[in-house]
C-alpha positions as CSV (number, residue, x, y, z in Angstrom):
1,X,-11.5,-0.1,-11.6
2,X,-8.5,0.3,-9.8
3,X,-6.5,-2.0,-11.7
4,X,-5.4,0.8,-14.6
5,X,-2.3,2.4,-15.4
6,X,-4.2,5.3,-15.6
7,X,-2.8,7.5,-12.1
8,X,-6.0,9.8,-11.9
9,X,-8.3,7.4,-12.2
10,X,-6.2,4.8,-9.3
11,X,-6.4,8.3,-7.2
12,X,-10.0,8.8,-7.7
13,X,-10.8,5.5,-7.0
14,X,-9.8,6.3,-3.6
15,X,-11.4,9.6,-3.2
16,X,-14.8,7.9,-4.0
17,X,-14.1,4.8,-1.5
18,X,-13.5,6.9,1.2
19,X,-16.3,9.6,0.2
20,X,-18.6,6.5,0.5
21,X,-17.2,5.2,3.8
22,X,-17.7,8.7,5.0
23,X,-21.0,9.1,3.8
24,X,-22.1,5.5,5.4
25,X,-23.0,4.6,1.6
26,X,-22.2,0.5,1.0
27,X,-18.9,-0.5,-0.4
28,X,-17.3,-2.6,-3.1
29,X,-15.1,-5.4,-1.2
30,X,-12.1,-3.2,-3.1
31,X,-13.6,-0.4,-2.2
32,X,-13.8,-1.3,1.9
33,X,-10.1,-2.4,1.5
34,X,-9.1,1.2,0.6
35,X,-11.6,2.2,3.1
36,X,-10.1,0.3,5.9
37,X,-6.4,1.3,4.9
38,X,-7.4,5.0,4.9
39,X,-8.9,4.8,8.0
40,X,-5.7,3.6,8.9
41,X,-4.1,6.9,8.2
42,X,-5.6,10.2,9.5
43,X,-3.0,12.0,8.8
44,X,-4.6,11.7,5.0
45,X,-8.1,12.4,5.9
46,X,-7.9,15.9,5.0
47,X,-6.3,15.1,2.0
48,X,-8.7,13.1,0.5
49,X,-11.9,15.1,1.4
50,X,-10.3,18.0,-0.6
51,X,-11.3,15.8,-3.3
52,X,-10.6,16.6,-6.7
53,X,-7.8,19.3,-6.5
54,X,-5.6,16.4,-5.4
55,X,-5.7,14.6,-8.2
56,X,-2.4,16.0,-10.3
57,X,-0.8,17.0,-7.2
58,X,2.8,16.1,-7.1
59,X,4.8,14.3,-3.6
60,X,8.4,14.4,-4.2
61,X,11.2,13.2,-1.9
62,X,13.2,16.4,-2.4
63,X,10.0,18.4,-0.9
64,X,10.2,16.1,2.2
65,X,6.7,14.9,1.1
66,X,5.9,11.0,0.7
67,X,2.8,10.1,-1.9
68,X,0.0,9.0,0.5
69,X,-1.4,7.8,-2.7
70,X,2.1,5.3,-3.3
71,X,1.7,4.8,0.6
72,X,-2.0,3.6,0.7
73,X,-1.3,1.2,-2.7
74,X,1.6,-0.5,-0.8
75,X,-0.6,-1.5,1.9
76,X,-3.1,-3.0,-0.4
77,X,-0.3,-4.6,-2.5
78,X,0.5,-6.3,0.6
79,X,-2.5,-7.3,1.4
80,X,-3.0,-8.8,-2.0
81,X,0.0,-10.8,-1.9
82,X,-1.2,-11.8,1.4
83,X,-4.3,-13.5,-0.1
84,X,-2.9,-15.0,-2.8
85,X,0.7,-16.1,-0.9
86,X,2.7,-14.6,-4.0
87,X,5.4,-14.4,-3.8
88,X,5.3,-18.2,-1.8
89,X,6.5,-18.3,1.6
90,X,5.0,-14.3,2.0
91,X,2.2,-15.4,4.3
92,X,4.5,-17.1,6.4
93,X,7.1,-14.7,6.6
94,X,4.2,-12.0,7.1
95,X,2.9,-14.1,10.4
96,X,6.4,-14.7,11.4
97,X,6.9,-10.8,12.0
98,X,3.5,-10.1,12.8
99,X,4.4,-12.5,16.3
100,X,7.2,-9.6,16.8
101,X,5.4,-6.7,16.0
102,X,2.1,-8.0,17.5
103,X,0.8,-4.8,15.3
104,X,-0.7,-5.8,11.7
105,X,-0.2,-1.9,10.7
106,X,3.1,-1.5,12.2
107,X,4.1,-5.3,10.2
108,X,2.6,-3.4,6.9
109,X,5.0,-0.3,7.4
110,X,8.0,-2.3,7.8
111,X,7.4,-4.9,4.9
112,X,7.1,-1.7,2.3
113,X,10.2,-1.6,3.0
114,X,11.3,-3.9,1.4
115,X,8.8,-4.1,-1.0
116,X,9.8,-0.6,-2.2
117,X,13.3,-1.7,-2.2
118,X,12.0,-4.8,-4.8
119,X,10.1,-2.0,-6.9
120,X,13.3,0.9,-7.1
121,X,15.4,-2.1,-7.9
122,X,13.3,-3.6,-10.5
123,X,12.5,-0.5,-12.1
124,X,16.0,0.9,-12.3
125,X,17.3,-2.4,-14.1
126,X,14.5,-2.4,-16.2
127,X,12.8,-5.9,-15.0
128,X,10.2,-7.9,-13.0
129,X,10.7,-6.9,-9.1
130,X,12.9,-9.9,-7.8
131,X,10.0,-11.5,-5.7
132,X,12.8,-14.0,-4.0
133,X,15.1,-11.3,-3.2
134,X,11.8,-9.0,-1.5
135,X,10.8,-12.5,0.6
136,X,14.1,-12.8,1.5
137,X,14.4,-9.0,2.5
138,X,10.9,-9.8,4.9
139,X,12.1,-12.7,6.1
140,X,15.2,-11.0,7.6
141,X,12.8,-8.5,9.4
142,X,11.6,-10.9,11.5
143,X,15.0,-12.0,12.5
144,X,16.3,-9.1,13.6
């Protein structure tokens, strides 16, 4: 269900995982991966057990607010491409920093970096996000 273009129903999809997680109920293995990166984040906790009401809410860089929602779906992007090595070399690259950060969290953070970079840069020329360009970018991290 989370695969949709559909913004309310991606954000609800989360509300219910972690309403489940909370309530001890069994999860979908899509379901536990939201689960585990919300747990991740306390500082959304209260957020998502509003429920609901935070559905059409709006996070905009000029308030000073980042979209926990965007934040949490970057995490699970990553681990996606994690799974699946796409682009090729990612998993690599991934364990490469993951030696220097010795924190899988703290890697995540620092690769949506550069993953966001890939996705601004994509959408603002209108194509694919370069998927070279974003290895390249998380490559360099574990370099520096």
């Amino acid at each position: 269900m989370l695969f949709t273009q559909n913004r309310d129903e991606m954000r609800r999809f989360y509300l219910q995982a972690w309403q489940k997680q909370c309530k001890k109920l069994p999860l979908e293995p899509l379901e536990a991966q939201v689960a585990d990166i919300i747990e991740l984040h306390p500082e959304y906790h209260t957020l998502l057990q509003q429920g609901e009401e935070q559905l059409n809410k709006e996070w905009t860089p000029e308030m000073g607010e980042s979209n926990p929602f965007l934040h949490m779906g970057m995490h699970l992007a990553i681990r996606e491409q994690l799974s699946t090595d796409r682009p090729p070399g990612i998993r690599a690259a991934t364990q490469k920093l993951l030696r220097l950060t010795g924190d899988g969290h703290a890697t995540e953070h620092q690769m949506m970096e550069c993953l966001g970079e890939a996705l601004w840069n994509g959408q603002r020329d209108n194509q694919t996000p370069d998927e070279q360009r974003y290895l390249s970018c998380v490559e360099q991290l574990s370099r520096r």
